[in-house]
C-alpha positions in Angstrom: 17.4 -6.2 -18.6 18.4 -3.4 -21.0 20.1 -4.4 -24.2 21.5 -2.1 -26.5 19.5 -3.7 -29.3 16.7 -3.1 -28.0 17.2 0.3 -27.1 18.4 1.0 -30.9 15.1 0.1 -31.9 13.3 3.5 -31.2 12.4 2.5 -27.5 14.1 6.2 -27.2 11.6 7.3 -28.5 8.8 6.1 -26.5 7.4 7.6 -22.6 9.7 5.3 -20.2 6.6 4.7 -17.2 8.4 2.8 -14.2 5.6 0.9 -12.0 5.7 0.6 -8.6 5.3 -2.8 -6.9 2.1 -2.7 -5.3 0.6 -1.4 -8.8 1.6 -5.5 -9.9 0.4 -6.8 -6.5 -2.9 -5.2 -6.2 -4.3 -7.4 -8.9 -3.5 -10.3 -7.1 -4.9 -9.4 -3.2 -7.8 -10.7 -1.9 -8.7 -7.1 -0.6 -7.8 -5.5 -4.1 -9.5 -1.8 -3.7 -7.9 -1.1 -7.2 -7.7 -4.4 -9.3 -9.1 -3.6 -12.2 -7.6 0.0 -12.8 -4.5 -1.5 -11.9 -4.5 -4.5 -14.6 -5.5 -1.5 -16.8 -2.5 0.3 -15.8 -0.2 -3.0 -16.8 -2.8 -4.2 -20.6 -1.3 -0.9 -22.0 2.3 -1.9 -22.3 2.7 -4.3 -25.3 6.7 -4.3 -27.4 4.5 -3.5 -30.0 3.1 -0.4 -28.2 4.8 3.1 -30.1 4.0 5.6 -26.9 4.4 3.8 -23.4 7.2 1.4 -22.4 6.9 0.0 -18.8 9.4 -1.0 -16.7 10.6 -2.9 -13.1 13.2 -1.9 -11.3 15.2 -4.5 -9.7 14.3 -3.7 -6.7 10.6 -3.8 -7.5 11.1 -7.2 -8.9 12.7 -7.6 -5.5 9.4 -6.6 -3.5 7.3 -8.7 -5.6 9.2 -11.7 -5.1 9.4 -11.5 -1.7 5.7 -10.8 -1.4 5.4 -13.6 -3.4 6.9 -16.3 -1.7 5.8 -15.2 2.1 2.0 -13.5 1.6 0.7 -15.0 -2.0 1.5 -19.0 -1.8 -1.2 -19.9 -2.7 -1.3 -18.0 -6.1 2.6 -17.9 -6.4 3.1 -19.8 -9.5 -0.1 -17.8 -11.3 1.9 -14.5 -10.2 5.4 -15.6 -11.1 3.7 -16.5 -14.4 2.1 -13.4 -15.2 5.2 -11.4 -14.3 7.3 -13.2 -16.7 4.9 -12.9 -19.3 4.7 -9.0 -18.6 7.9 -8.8 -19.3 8.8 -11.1 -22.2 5.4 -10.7 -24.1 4.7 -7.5 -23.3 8.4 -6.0 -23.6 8.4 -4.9 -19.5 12.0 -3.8 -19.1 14.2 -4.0 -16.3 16.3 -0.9 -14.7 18.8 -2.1 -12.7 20.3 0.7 -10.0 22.9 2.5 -11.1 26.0 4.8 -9.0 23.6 7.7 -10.0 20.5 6.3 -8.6 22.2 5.5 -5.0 23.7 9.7 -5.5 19.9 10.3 -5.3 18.4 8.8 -2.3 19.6 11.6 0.4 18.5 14.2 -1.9 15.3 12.6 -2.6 14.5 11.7 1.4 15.4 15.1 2.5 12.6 15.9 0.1 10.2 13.4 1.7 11.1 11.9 5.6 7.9 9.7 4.9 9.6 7.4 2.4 10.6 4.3 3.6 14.2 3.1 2.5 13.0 0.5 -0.2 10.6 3.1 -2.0 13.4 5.9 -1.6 15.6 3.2 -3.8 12.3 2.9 -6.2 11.9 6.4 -6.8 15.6 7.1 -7.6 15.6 4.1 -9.6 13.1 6.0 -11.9 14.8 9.2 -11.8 18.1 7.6 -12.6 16.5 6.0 -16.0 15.1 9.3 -16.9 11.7 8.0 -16.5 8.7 9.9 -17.2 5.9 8.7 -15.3 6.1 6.9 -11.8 2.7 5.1 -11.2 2.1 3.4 -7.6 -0.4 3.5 -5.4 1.6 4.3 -2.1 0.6 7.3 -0.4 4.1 8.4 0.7 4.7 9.4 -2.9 0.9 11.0 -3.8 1.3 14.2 -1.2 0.9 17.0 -3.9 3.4 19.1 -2.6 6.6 16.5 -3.1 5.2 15.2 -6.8 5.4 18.8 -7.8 8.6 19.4 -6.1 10.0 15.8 -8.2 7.9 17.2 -11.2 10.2 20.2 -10.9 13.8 18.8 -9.9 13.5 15.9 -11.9 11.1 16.3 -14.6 8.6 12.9 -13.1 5.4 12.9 -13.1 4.1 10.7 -10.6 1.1 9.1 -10.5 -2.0 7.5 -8.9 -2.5 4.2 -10.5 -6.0 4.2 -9.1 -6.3 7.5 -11.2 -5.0 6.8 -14.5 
């Protein structure tokens, strides 16, 4: 979570890049397309790193949880273990929705009638914390037309994490 101390520290200062779910999960899929530019994606967020901090959303935490416990049993404590140490070691914040956030999901699926209720929440969960960079790999949000219209109303780049 977000503590003040932290946030003192110059973390202001840094490019806030919120990560989509699948970006985490597709390192641990046994049909993993993107694996290894996704674990590239995550190895450049370090506390100690002065340009990029990454961060979760709740409700990405949420998705990976629950994909997790139902889809991954067999690697769940592996997974749980790297996503702890993403955030503790690696300084991964967490964004937890806010009343502005929920003020931007009609605007944002008028924008978009592709995006499912969950990644509607995600997106406006980024927006909200006056992200910079969105990085997933779901194809409801890489249609160039609505990353340029975000790019425009909201100032977020988003990105292809298969790309970067």
């Amino acid at each position: 979570m977000k503590s003040s101390a932290r946030q003192r520290t110059g973390n202001e200062k840094r490019i806030k890049e919120h990560i989509d779910s699948n970006v985490f999960l597709e390192m641990f899929t046994e049909d993993a397309k993107f694996g290894t530019e996704c674990t590239n994606v995550l190895g450049k967020f370090a506390s100690t790193n002065p340009v990029y901090m990454g961060v979760f959303s709740t409700p990405v935490v949420g998705e990976i949880a629950q994909k997790i416990i139902f889809k991954l049993s067999d690697s769940r404590e592996t997974v749980f273990n790297v996503l702890y140490k993403l955030c503790t070691e690696r300084g991964i914040e967490v964004f937890t929705p806010t009343a502005k956030t929920f003020e931007l999901i009609n605007e944002l699926k008028s924008m978009n009638s592709f995006l499912r209720p969950m990644d509607t929440l995600i997106l406006a969960c980024a927006i909200a914390d006056r992200a910079r960079i969105f990085i997933t790999l779901d194809a409801n949000f890489l249609n160039e037309d609505f990353q340029a219209e975000v790019k425009k109303k909201y100032g977020l780049l988003i990105k292809n994490a298969s790309r970067v």
